[in-house]
C-alpha positions in Angstrom: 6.3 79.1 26.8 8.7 81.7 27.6 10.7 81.6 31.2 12.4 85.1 32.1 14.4 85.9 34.8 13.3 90.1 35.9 15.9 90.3 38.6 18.0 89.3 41.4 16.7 90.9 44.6 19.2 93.7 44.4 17.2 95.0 41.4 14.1 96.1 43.1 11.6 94.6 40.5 7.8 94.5 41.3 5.5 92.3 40.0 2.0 92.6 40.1 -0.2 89.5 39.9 -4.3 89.1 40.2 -5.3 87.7 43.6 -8.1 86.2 41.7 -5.5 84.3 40.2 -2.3 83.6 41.8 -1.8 82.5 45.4 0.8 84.7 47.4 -0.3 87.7 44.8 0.5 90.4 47.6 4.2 88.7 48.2 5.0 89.5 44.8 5.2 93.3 44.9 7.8 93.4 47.3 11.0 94.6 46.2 13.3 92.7 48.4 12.9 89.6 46.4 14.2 88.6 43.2 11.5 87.3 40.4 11.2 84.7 37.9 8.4 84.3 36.0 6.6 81.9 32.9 4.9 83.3 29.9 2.7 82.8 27.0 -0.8 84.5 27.7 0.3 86.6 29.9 2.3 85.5 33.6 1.4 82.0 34.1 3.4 81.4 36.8 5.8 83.3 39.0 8.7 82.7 41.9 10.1 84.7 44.0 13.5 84.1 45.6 16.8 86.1 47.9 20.2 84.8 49.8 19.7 82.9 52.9 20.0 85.4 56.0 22.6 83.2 57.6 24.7 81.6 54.2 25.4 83.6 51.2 25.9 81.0 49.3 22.4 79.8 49.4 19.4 81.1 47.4 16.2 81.1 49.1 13.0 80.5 46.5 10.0 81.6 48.9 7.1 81.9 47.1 6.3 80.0 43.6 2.9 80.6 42.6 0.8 79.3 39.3 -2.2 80.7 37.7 -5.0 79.0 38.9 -6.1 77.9 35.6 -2.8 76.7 34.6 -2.3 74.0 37.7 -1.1 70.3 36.8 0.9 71.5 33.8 4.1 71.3 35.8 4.5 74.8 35.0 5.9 75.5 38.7 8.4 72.4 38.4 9.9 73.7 35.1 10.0 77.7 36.8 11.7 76.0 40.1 14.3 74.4 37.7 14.5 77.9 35.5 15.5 79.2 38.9 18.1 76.6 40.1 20.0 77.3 37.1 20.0 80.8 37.2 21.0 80.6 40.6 23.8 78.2 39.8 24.7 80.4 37.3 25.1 83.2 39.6 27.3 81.1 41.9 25.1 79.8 44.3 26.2 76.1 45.4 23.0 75.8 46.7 19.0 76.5 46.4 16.5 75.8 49.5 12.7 76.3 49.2 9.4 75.2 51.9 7.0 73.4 51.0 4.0 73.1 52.3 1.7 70.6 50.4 2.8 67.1 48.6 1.9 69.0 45.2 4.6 71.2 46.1 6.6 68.7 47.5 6.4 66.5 44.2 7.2 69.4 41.8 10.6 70.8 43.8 11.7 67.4 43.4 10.9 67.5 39.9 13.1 70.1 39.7 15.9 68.7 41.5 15.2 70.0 45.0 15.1 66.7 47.6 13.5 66.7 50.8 16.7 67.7 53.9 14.9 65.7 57.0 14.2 69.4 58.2 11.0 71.3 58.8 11.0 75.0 59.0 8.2 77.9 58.8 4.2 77.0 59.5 4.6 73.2 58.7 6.7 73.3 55.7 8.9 70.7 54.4 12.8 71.8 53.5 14.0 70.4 50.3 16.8 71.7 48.8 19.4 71.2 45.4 22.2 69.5 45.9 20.6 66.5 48.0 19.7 62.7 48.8 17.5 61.6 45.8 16.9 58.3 47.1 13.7 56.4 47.6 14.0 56.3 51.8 14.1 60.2 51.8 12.1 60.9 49.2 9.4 59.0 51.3 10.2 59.9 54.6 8.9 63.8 53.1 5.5 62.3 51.8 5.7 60.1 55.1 5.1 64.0 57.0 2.7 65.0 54.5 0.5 61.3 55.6 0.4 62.7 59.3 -1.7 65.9 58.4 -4.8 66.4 57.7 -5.3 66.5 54.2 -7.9 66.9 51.2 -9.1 63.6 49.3 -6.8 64.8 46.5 -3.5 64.9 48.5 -4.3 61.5 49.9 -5.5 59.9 47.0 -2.3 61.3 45.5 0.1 60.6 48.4 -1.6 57.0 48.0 -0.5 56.9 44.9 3.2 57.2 45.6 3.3 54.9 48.2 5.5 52.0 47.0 7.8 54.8 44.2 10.8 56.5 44.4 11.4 60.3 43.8 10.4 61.7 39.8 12.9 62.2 37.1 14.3 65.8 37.2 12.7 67.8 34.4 15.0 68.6 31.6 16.1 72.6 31.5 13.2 74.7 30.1 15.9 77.3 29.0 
């Protein structure tokens, strides 16, 4: 598995993905963004990410998307945490992403993102890296999710979590 960084937003980079097989495909050929992406047969998974509008010192991930076939290999975890440390790396003292789904939800904190107590967009959750990892807030996000109307999977999975604290942070994938 190869993670790659193609370019900070400032670079212009395209990326073209199948709609067949990526969610958010169109987002991805926009030039205003910067992009990450997973490898091995091809993109398995892609993010795409720019500074806050209103702190500099904040990178923005707004779309993460994983090949259809390639969903519940934590592939999007380990790309979010790829990110966080290239953005670290680049002197950003903080990284912010939506989410808008618990699947989401548990794989940013995988990657070391933790829910803020905010809401933002259409119905997303705000987690972001530094944050509160603790059990109460870590809940209180899948406490949101509980409210919504949501497939047998995400409440068979949100029952699941019921009575645990957040995951452990996936170690660096590069």
């Amino acid at each position: 598995m190869e993670f790659a960084l193609l370019g900070w937003p400032e670079d212009g980079h395209r990326l073209r993905l199948d709609y067949r097989q990526f969610a958010y495909a169109g987002k991805f050929v926009m030039t205003s963004t910067g992009k990450a992406v997973v490898g091995d047969d091809g993109v398995v998974a892609a993010a795409a990410f720019d500074a806050d509008r209103t702190d500099a010192e904040t990178l923005c991930i707004r779309y993460v998307t994983v090949r259809e076939d390639r969903q519940g290999q934590r592939l999007g975890a380990r790309l979010l945490r790829f990110v966080r440390e290239r953005a670290r790396e680049r002197g950003y003292e903080r990284v912010t992403i939506g989410v808008n789904n618990p699947f989401s939800y548990q794989a940013a904190y995988r990657a070391g993102l933790c829910f803020t107590g905010e809401e933002s967009g259409l119905a997303e959750l705000t987690l972001a890296w530094p944050g509160d990892r603790s059990r109460s807030r870590y809940q209180a996000g899948l406490d949101v999710f509980r409210e919504r109307d949501l497939s047998p999977d995400e409440v068979s999975f949100l029952d699941d979590k019921r009575e645990t604290g957040p995951p452990a942070v996936l170690p660096s994938p590069a």
